[in-house]
C-alpha positions in Angstrom: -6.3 130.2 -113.6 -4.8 132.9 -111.6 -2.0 130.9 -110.7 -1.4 129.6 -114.2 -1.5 133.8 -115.2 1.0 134.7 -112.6 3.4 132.0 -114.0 3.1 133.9 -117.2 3.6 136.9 -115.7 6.9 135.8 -114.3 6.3 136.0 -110.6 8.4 133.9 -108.5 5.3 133.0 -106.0 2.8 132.3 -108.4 2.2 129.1 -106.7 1.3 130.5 -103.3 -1.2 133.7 -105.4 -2.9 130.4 -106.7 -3.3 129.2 -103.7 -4.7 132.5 -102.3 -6.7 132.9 -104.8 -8.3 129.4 -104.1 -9.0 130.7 -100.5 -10.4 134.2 -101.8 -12.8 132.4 -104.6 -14.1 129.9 -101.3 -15.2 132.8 -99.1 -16.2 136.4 -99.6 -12.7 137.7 -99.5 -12.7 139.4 -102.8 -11.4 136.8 -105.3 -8.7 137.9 -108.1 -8.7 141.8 -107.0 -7.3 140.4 -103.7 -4.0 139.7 -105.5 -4.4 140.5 -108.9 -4.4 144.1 -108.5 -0.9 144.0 -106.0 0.7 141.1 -108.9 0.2 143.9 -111.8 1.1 146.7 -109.9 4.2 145.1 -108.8 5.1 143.8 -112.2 3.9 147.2 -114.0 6.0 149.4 -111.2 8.9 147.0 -112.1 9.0 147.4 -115.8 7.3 144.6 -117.0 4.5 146.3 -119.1 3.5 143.7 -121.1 3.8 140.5 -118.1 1.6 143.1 -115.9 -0.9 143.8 -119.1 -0.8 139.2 -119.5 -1.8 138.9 -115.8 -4.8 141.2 -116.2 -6.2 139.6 -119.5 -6.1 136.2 -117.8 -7.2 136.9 -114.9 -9.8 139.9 -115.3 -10.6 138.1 -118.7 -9.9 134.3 -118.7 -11.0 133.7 -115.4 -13.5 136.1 -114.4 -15.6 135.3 -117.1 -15.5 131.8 -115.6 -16.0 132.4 -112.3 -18.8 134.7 -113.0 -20.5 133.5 -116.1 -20.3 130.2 -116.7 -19.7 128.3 -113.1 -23.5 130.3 -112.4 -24.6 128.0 -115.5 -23.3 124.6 -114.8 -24.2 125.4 -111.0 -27.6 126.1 -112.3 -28.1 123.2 -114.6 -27.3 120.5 -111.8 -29.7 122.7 -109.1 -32.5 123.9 -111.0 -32.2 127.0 -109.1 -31.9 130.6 -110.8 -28.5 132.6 -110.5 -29.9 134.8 -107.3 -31.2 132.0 -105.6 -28.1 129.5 -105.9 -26.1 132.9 -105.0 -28.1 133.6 -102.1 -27.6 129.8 -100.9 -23.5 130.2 -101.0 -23.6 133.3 -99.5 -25.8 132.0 -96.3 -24.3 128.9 -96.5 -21.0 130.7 -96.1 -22.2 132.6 -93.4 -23.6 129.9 -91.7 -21.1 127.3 -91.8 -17.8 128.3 -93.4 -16.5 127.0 -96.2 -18.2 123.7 -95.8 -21.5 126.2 -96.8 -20.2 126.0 -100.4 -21.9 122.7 -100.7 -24.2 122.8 -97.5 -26.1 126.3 -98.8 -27.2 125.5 -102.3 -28.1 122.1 -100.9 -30.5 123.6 -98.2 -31.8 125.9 -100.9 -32.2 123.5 -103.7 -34.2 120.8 -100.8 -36.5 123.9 -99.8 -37.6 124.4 -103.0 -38.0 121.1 -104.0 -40.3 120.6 -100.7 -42.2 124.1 -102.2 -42.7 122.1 -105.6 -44.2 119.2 -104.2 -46.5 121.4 -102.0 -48.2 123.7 -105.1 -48.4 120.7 -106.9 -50.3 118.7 -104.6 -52.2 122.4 -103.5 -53.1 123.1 -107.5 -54.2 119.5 -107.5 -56.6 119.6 -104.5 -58.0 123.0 -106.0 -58.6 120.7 -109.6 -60.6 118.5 -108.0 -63.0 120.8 -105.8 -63.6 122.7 -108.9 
């Protein structure tokens, strides 16, 4: 999305800002502010009001609302997990193991509390039948 906004805006490098932003969106680098902001200035500074005013809305707008809003829902959907949990497991995972914690993280998270499931179950189970 951000790259697909900075072709809109006109900006000759749009290609390489998507792929930054790609990098940003994997870690804890920022995300769209780590390039969005500079791309507007650049293009509002230039003269290009309305290209600068374009990039915002799509990224701030378009894709922000994605990355925030409804990636947390699908995530959640396929995990089970709430939105703090599943953010919790990126960020450790990320800490833990890099990028390849994108998928490692929730994964860990979503096995743990599977395991705790299975546990109360079988514990509310054994406390049914000695009552």
């Amino acid at each position: 999305m951000g790259g697909l906004a900075f072709t809109v805006g006109g900006i000759f490098f749009a290609d390489f800002l998507g792929g930054v932003d790609c990098f940003f969106f994997a870690g804890a680098g920022g995300g769209l502010g780590a390039d969005l902001v500079p791309a507007a200035l650049f293009l509002a500074f230039t003269g290009h009001w309305g290209r600068a005013i374009a990039v915002v809305v799509i990224c701030g707008g378009v894709a922000g609302v994605a990355d925030n809003i409804v990636r947390p829902l699908l995530l959640r959907n396929r995990t089970h997990l709430n939105e703090l949990l599943l953010f919790l497991g990126v960020l450790g995972g990320l800490q833990t193991f890099g990028l390849l914690g994108l998928v490692i993280g929730p994964t860990i998270v979503a096995a743990a509390m599977g395991v705790f499931r299975v546990y109360a179950e079988h514990r509310d189970r054994q406390a049914a039948l000695a009552a």
